[in-house]
N, C-alpha and C positions, 0 to 999 in steps of 0.2 A: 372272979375274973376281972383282970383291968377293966376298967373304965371305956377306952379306947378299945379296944379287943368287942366289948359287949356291943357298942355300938356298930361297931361292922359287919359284925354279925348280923344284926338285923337289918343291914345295907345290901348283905350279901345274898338274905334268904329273896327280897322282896325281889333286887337286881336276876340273881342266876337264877335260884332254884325257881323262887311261885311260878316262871313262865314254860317250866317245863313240863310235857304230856306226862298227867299219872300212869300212862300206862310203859313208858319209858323203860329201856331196860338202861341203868344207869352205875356206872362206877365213880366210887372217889376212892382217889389214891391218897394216902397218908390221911387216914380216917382220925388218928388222933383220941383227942375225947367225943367223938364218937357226935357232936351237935348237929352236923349235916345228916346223918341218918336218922336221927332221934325227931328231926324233923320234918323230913322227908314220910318217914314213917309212922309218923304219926298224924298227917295232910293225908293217908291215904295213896303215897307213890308203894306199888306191891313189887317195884325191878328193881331196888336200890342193894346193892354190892358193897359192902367196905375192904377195902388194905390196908392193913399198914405192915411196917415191920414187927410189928406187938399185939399180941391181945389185949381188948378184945375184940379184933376184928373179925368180921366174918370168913377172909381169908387171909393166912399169915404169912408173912415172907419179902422178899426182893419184886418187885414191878417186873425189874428187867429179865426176869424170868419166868412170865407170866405164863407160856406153856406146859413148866414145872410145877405151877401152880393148879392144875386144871381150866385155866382160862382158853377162850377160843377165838381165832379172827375175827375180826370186824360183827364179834356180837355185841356190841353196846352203840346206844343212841349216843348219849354224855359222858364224857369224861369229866368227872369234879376234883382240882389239883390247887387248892386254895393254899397258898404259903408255903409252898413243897418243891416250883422246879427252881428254886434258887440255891434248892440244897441239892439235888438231882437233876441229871438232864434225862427227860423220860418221853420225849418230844416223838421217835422212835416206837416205842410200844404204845404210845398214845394211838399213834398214827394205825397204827398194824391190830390195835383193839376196836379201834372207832368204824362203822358201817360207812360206805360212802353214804357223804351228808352228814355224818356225828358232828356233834360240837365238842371242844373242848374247851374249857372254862376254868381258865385261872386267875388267881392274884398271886403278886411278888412285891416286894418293894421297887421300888422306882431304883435303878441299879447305881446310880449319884445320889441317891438319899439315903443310901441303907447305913450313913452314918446319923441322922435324923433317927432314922429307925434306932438303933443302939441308945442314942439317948435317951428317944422316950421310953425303953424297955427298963434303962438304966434306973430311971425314978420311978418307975412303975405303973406307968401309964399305958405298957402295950405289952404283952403276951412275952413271953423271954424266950429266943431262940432257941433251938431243940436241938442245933447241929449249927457248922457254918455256913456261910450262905459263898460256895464255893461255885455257882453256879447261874449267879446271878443274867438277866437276859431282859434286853427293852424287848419288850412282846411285839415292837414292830419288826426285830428281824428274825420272829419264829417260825425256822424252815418246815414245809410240806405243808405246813394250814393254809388257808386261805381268812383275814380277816373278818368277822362279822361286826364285833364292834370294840375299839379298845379306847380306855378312860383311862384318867389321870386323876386320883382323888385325893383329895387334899394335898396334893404335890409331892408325895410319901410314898404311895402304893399304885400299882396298876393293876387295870383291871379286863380280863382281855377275855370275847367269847369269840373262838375260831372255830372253822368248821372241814372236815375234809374234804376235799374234792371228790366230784363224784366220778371224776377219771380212773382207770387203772392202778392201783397202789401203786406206788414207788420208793424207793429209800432211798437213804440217806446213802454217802461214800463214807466208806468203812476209812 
């Protein structure tokens, strides 16, 4: 694993995950290699869910079809989206999974550094792109959440834990 990559990692467990209840029932979308469940599950979290598009995740498929999937409204605590809605806007099914009150918890690159990011992937210093980042988003104008807390890290990447309201769902306009 890059250099960079490793270290975030362990910015990311101590940042999102450690503060979350073990008993959480918890999803991450675009599970990947699989390091957030490997960790999660092995701390003793027994709610933790993976997606991706590939095995092996514990459920395989599209997000945006998460009812095709066997998934249910508003039954998760967390949503964990680390490095994923720059490729996807999932902001939507986030919303329509997460219980009022859920957090959702992501990182992206910082949407004016993502050619920073390119370089440092370039020499190999950060994790190489899995798709394009066609959907890049400053997490301050990420519609239906409500802010809990969003950072700026090392002037690269953001890092944002929102939460949903505990009002009546609503959506987005089609």
């Amino acid at each position: 694993m890059p250099m960079l990559s490793d270290i975030a990692q362990r910015k990311k467990i101590a940042y999102f995950l450690d503060p979350l209840p073990r008993d959480a029932a918890i999803l991450e979308i675009g599970c990947g290699s699989r390091w957030v469940g490997d960790h999660l599950r092995g701390a003793g979290y027994s709610g933790y869910v993976g997606n991706d598009l590939f095995p092996p995740a514990d459920i395989v498929g599209d997000i945006r079809t998460w009812a095709s999937l066997g998934l249910k409204p508003e039954s998760f605590d967390a949503i964990i989206a680390f490095e994923v809605v720059e490729h996807v806007d999932l902001f939507q099914e986030a919303f329509d999974l997460l219980r009022p009150g859920g957090q959702l918890l992501l990182t992206s690159p910082v949407p004016e550094m993502d050619w920073a990011m390119q370089l440092l992937e370039a020499v190999g210093l950060n994790q190489k792109r899995t798709s394009p980042h066609d959907h890049l988003i400053d997490f301050r104008r990420i519609p239906l959440f409500a802010p809990v807390s969003l950072r700026r890290v090392a002037g690269l990447s953001q890092w944002g834990i929102l939460r949903k309201p505990d009002e009546p769902a609503r959506r987005l306009a089609a």
